[in-house]
Chimera marker file (.cmm) of the C-alpha trace (Angstrom):
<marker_set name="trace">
<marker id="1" x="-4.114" y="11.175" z="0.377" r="1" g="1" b="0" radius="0.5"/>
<marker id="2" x="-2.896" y="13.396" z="2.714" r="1" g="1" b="0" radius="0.5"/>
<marker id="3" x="-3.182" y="13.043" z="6.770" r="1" g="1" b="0" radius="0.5"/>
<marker id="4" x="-1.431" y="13.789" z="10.107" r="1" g="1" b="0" radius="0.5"/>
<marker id="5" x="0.708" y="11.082" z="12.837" r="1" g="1" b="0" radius="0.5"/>
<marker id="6" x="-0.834" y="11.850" z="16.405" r="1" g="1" b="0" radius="0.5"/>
<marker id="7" x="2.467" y="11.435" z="19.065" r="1" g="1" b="0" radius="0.5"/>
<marker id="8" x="0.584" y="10.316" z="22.632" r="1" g="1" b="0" radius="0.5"/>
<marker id="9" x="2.340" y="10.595" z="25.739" r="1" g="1" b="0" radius="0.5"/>
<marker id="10" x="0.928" y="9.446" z="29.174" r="1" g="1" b="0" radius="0.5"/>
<marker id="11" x="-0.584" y="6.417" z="30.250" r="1" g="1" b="0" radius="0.5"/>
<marker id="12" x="-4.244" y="5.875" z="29.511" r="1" g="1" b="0" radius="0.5"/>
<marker id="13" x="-7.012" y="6.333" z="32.474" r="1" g="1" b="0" radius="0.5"/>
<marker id="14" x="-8.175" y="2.637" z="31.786" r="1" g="1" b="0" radius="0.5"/>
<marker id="15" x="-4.953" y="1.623" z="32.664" r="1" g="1" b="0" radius="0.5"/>
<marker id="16" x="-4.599" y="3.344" z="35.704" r="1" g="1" b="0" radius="0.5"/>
<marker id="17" x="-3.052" y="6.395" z="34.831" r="1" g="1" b="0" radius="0.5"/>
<marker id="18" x="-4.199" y="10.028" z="34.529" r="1" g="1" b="0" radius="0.5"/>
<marker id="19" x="-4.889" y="10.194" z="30.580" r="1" g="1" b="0" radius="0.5"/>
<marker id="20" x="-2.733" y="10.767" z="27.465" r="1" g="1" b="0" radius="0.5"/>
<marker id="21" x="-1.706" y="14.334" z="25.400" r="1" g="1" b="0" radius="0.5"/>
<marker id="22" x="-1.021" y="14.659" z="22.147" r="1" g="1" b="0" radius="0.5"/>
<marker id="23" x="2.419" y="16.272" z="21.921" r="1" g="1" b="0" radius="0.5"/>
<marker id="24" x="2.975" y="16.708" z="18.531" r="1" g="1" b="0" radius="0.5"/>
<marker id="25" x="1.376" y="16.168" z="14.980" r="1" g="1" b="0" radius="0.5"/>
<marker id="26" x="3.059" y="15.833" z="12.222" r="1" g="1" b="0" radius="0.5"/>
<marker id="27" x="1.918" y="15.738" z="8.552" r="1" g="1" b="0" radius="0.5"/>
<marker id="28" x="2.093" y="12.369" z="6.498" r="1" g="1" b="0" radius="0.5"/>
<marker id="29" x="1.315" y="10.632" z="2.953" r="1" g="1" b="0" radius="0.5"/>
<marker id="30" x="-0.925" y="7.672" z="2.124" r="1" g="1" b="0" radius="0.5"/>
<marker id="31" x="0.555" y="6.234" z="-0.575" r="1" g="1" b="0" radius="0.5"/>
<marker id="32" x="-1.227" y="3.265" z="-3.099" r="1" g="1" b="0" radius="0.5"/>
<marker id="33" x="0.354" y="-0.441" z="-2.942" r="1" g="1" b="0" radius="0.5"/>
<marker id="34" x="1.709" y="-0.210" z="-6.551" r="1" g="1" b="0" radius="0.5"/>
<marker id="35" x="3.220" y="-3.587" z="-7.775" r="1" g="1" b="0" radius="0.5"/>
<marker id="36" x="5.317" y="-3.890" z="-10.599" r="1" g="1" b="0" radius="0.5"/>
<marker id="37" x="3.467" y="-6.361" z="-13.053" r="1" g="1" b="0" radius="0.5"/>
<marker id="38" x="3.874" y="-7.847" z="-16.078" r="1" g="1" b="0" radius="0.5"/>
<marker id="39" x="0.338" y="-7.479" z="-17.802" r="1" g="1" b="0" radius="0.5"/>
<marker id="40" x="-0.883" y="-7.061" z="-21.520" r="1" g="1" b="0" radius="0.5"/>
<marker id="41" x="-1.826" y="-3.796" z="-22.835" r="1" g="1" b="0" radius="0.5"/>
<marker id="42" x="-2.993" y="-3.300" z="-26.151" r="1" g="1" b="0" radius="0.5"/>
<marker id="43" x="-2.494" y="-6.733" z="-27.003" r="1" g="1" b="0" radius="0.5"/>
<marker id="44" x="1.898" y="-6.970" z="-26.296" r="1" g="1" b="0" radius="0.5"/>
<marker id="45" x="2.956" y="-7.664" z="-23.079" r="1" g="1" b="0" radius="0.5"/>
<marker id="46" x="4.768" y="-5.064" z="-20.877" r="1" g="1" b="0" radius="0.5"/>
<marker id="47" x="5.440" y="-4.233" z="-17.666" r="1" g="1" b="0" radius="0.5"/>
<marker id="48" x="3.044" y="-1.719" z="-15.680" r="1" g="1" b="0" radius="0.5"/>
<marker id="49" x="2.715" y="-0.494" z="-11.901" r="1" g="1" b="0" radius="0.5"/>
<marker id="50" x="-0.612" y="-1.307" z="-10.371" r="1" g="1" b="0" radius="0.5"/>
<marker id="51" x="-2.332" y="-0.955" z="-7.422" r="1" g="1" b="0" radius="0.5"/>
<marker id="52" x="-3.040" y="-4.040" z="-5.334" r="1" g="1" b="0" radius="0.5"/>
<marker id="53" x="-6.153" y="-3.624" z="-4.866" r="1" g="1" b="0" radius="0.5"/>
<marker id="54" x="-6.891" y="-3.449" z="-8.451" r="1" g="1" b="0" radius="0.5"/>
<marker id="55" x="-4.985" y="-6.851" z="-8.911" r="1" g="1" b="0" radius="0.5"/>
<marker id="56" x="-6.994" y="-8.422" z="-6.753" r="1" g="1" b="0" radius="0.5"/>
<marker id="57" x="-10.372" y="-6.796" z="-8.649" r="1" g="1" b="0" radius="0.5"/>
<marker id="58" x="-9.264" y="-8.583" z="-11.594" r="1" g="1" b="0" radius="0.5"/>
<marker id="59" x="-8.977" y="-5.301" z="-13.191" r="1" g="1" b="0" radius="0.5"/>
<marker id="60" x="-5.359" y="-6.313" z="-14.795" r="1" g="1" b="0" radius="0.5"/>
<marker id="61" x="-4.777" y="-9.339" z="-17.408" r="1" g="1" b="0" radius="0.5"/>
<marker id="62" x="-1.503" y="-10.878" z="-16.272" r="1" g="1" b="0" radius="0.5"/>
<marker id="63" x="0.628" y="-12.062" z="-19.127" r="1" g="1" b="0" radius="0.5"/>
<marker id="64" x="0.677" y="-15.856" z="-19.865" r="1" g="1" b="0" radius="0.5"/>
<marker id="65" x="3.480" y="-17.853" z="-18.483" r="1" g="1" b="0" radius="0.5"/>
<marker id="66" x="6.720" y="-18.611" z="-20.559" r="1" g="1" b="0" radius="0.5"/>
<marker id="67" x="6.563" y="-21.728" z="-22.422" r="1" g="1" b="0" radius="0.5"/>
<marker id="68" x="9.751" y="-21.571" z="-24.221" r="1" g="1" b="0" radius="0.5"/>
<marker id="69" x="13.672" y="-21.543" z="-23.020" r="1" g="1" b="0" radius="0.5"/>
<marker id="70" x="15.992" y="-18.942" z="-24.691" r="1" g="1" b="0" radius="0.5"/>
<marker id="71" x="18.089" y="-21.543" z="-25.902" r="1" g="1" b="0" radius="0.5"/>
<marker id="72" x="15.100" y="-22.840" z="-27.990" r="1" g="1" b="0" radius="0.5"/>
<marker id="73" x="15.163" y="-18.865" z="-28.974" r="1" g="1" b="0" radius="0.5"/>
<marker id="74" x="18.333" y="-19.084" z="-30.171" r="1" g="1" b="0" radius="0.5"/>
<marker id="75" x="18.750" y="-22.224" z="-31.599" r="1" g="1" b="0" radius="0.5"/>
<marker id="76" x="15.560" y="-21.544" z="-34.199" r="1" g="1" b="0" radius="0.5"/>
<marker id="77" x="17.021" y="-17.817" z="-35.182" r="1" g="1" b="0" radius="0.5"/>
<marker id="78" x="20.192" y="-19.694" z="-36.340" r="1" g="1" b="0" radius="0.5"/>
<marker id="79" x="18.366" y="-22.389" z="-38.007" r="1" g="1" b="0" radius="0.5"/>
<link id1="1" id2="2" r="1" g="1" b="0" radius="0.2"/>
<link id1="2" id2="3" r="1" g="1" b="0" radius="0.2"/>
<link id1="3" id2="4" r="1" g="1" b="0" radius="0.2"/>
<link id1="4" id2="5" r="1" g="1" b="0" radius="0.2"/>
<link id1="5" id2="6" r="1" g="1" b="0" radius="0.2"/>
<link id1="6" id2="7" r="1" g="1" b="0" radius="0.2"/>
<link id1="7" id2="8" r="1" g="1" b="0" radius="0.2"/>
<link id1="8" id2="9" r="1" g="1" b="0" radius="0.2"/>
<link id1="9" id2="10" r="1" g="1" b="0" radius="0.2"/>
<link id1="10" id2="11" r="1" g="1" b="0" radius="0.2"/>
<link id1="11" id2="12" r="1" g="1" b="0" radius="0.2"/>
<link id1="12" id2="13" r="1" g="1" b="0" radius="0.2"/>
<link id1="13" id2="14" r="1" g="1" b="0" radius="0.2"/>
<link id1="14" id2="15" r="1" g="1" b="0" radius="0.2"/>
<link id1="15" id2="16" r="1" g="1" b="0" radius="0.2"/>
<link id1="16" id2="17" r="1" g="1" b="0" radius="0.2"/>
<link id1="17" id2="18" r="1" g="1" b="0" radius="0.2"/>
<link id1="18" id2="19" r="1" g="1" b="0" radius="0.2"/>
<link id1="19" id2="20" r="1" g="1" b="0" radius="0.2"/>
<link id1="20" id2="21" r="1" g="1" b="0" radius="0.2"/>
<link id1="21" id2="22" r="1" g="1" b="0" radius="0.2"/>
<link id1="22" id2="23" r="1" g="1" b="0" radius="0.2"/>
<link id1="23" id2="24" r="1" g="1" b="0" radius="0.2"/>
<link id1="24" id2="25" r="1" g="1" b="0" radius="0.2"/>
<link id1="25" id2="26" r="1" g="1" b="0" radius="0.2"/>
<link id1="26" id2="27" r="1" g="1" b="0" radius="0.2"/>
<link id1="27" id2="28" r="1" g="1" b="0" radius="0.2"/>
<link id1="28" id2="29" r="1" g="1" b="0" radius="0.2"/>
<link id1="29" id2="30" r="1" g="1" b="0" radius="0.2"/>
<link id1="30" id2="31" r="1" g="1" b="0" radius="0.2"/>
<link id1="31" id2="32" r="1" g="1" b="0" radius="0.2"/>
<link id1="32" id2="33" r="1" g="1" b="0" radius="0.2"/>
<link id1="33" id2="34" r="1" g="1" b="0" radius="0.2"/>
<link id1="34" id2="35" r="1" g="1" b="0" radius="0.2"/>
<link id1="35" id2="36" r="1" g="1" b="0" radius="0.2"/>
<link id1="36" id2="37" r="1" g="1" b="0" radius="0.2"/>
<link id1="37" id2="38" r="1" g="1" b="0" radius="0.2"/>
<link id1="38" id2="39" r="1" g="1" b="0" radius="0.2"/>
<link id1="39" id2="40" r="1" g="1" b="0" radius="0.2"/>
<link id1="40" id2="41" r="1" g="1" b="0" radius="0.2"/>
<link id1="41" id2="42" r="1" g="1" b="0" radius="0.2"/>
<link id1="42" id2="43" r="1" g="1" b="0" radius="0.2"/>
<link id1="43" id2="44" r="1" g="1" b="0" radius="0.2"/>
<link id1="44" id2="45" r="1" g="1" b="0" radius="0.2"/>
<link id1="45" id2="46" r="1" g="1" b="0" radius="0.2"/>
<link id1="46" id2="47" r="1" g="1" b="0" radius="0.2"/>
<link id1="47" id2="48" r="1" g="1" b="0" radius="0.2"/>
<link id1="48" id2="49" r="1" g="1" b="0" radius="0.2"/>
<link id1="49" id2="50" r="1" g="1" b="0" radius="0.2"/>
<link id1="50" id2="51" r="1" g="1" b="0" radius="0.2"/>
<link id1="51" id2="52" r="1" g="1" b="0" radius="0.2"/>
<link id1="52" id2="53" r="1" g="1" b="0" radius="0.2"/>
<link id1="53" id2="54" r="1" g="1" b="0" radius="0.2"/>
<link id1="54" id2="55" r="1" g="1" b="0" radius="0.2"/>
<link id1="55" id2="56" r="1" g="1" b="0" radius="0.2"/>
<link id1="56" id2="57" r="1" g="1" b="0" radius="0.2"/>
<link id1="57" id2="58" r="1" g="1" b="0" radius="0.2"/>
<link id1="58" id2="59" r="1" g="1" b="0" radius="0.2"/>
<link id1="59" id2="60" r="1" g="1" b="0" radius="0.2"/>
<link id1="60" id2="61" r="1" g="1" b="0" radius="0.2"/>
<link id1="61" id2="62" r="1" g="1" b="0" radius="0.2"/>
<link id1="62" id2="63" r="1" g="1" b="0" radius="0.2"/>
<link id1="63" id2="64" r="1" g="1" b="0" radius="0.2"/>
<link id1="64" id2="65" r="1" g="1" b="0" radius="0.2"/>
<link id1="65" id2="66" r="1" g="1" b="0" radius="0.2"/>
<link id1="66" id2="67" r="1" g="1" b="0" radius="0.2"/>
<link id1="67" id2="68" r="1" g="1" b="0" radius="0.2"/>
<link id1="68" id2="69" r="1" g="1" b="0" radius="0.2"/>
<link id1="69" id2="70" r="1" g="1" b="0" radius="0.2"/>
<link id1="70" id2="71" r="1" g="1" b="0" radius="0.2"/>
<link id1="71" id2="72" r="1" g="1" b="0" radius="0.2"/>
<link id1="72" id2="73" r="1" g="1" b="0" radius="0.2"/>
<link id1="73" id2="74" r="1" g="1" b="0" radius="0.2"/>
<link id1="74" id2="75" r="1" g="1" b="0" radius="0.2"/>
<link id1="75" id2="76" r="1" g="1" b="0" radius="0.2"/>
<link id1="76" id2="77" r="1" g="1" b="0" radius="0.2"/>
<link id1="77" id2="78" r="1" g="1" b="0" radius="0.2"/>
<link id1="78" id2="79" r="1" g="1" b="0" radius="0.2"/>
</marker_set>
């Protein structure tokens, strides 16, 4: 999404001054909150960038936790 950052200068007429200006306005991007997850797609897990708010919609499956050590890895390739 696109939008614009207002610069104010003055003090505001609640406050006892006589009002603020906008001196300049410059353009600006609103970007998504991606995290970097590790989720399973298409039944493997991988690592994908999603939004935040879609991890908090549930919208993601997050990977199940590591049960195993990579020395028990290793130790059953060589055996």
């Amino acid at each position: 999404m696109k939008g614009s950052k207002v610069w104010r200068s003055g003090k505001a007429k609640k406050l006892g001054g006589i009002g603020t200006h906008v001196t300049a306005i410059t353009k600006r991007r609103f970007f998504p909150n991606l995290q970097r997850v590790k989720a399973v797609v298409d039944g493997e897990v991988r690592y994908i960038r999603v939004t935040a708010s879609a991890l908090k919609k549930g919208l993601v499956v997050k990977a199940p936790k590591r049960t195993w050590k990579k020395t028990d890895a290793a130790a059953a390739k060589k055996g």
